[in-house]
N, C-alpha and C positions, 0 to 999 in steps of 0.2 A: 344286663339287668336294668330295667329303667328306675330310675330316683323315687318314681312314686312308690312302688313296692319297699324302695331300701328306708325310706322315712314312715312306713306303715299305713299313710294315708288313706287307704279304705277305710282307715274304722272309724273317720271322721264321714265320712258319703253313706256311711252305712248308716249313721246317727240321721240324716239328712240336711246335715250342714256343709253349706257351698258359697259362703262368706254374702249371703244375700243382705243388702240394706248395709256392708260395710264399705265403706269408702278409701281407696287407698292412695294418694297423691305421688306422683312422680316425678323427679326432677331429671332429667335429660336430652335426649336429641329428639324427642316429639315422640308421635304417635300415628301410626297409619289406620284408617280407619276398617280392620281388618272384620273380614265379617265372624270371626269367633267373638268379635266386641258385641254386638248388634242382637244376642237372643240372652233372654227371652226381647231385650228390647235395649237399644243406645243404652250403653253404659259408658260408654263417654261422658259423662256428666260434663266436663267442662275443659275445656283446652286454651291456653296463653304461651304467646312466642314471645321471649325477652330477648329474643336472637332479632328478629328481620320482622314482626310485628305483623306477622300473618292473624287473619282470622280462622282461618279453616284449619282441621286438625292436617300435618301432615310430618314425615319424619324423612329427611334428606341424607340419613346416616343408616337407619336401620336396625340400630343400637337398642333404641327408646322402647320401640314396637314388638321387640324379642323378650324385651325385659317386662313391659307389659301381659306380652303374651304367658310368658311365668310366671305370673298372679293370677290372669282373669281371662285366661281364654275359656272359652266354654267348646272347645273341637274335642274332638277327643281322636287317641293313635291307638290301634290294635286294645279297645277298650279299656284305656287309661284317660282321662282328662289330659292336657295337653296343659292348661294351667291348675294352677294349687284348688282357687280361691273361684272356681269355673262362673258365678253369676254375683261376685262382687264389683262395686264402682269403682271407677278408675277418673281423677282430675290428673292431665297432664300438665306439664313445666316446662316448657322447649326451652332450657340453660345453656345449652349446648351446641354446636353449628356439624355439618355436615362432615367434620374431621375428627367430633368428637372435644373440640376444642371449647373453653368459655371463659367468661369475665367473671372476677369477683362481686363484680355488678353487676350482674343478670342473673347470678344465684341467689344474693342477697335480696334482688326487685323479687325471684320466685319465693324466696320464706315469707318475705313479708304479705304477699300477697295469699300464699297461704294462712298465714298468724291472720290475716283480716276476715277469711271467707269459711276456716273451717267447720265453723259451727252452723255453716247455711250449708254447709256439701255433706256434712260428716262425716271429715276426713278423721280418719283416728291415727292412719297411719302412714309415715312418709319415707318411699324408697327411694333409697341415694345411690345407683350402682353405678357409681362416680368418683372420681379421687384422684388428688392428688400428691408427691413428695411432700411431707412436711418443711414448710420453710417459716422466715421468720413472722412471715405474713400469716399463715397457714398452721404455727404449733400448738398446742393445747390452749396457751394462755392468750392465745389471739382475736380479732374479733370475729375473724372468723368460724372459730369454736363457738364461741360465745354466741353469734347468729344461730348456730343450727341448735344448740345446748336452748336458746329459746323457744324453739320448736316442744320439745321432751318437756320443759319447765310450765308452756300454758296445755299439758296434759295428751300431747301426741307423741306415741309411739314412733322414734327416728330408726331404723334400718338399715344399715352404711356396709358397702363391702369393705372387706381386709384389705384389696387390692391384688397385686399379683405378680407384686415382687420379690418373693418367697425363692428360694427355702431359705434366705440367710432371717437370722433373728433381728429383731427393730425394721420391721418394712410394712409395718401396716402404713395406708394412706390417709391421707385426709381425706373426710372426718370422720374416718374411723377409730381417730387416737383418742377421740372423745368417750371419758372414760362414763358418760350419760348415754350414750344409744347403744346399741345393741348391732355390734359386729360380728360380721358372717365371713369366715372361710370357706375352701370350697377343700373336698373331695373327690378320688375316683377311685372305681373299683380298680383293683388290678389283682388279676388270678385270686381274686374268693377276698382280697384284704385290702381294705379302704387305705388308701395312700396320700399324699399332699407335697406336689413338689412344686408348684408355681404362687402358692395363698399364699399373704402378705403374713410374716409370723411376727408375734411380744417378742420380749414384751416393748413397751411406748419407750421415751427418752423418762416419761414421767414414773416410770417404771409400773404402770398397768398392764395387769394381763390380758393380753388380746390375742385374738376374737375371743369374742365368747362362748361359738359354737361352730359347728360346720355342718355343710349341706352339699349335696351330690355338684358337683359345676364341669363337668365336663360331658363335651357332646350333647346337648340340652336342645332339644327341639321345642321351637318355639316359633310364633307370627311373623310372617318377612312384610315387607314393604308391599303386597299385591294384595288382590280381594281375597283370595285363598290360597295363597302361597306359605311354605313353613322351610326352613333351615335348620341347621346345629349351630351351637356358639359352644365357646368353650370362657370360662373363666367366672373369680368372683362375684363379677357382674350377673351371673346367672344361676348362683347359688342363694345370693340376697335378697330375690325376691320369692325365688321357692319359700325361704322362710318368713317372708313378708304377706307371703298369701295364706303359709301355714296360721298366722295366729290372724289374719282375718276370719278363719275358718272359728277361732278359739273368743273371739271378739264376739262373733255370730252368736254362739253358746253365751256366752257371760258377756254380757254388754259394760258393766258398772267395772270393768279391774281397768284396774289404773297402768300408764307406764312402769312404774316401780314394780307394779304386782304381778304384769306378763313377763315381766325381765326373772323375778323369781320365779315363774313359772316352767319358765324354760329353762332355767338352772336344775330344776329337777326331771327332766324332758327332753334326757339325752342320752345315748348311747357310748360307753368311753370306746374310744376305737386304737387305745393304748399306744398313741401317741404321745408325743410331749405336749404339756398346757400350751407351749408358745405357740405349736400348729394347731392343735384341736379345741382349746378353751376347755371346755366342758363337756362333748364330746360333740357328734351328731344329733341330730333334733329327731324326735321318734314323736310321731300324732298320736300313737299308742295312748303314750304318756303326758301330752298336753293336754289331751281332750277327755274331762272327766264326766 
């Protein structure tokens, strides 16, 4: 069954929203300039390497381009869209190096750089499908919480996987423990019944329940590193932006709702899939029910 079907998604394309004139900012291993990017015309808006200080967009990992491709591809597989959010904008953040590895300082150069440029790109929303163990550097009350909590606080929507150290309980990653963004578990079908054995489960040390919600993450076909080339991935990382391209579609509709106001949005904008809250949050995100 593909994800689009299981989150209801057409009755957002049916409205004629395709997250056009939304802006979605990225923090990861780049971007390949796939040609699902490129109609109706470059949505690339803008690309910055705080890795190796390239100018041209490009992604050495493959990571960055997949997770892209599940917001804003506009290809479409056996007539599904292949991304959520098929003709919204995309600013990349290359934080990341060709192993998936990065510095606290080339995360921290990409927020800021975003907090300086959002409101000339119109970025509203920022995908992180990135993370790390929580450490002393890295736990809720750190600065590094506190950097991306800055994001959410001057009015952009932050997006953070669970991670993927699941099933035991306390294994969400950083920053996902941030009890301000909006954390994505994943799912997958197995025999007719949504399951979850790899998403990072609640609740935090802080004791917050996480994630908030979950979304399809396995087997995800999405943009590879070539001019038309596509892959499967499997994990958080590709759950986080299905929902990240979900409410650019919901953004498209209602331009003026605020962080706070999509986050309760989507609290009522989910399917309970009768798991425990520490795996599923709130449940599954249904476009049904976001999109009014």
């Amino acid at each position: 069954m593909f994800w689009q079907k299981e989150i209801g998604i057409e009755f957002a394309y049916e409205r004629g929203l395709s997250g056009k004139d939304i802006t979605v900012a990225i923090l990861d291993t780049g971007i390949y300039p796939h040609q699902d990017f490129m109609t109706p015309s470059n949505r690339i808006l803008c690309f910055r390497d705080f890795v190796s200080s390239r100018i041209n967009p490009y992604d050495d990992s493959g990571h960055g381009t997949h997770v892209a491709g599940i917001i804003a591809s506009g290809g479409k597989y056996k007539n599904y869209y292949i991304g959520a959010a098929p003709q919204c904008n995309l600013v990349v953040l290359k934080v990341l190096d060709e192993k998936g590895n990065g510095t606290i300082s080339s995360f921290f150069r990409g927020i800021d750089w975003i907090l300086e440029h959002h409101q000339e790109y119109n970025i509203r929303i920022v995908n992180i499908s990135i993370g790390t163990k929580p450490t002393n550097q890295t736990k809720e009350e750190s600065s590094f919480i506190k950097k991306v909590n800055s994001l959410w606080d001057a009015g952009i929507i932050v997006v953070a996987a669970a991670g993927n150290d699941g099933p035991k309980n306390n294994s969400i990653t950083t920053p996902g423990i941030s009890r301000k963004v909006i954390t994505v578990g994943a799912v997958e079908s197995n025999h007719n019944k949504m399951t979850s054995y790899y998403s990072g489960n609640g609740p935090t040390d802080s004791c917050i329940i996480k994630p908030e919600l979950v979304a399809p993450g396995s087997n995800i076909l999405s943009c590879s590193s070539s001019p038309s080339g596509y892959f499967t991935k499997s994990g958080t990382s590709m759950s986080t932006p299905i929902v990240s391209g979900c409410i650019a579609l919901l953004l498209e509709s209602e331009p003026d709702l605020t962080p706070k106001e999509v986050k309760l949005r989507l609290y009522h904008s989910t399917k309970d899939l009768k798991l425990p809250k520490s795996k599923q949050g709130w449940g599954m995100i249904q476009v049904n029910k976001l999109i009014w």
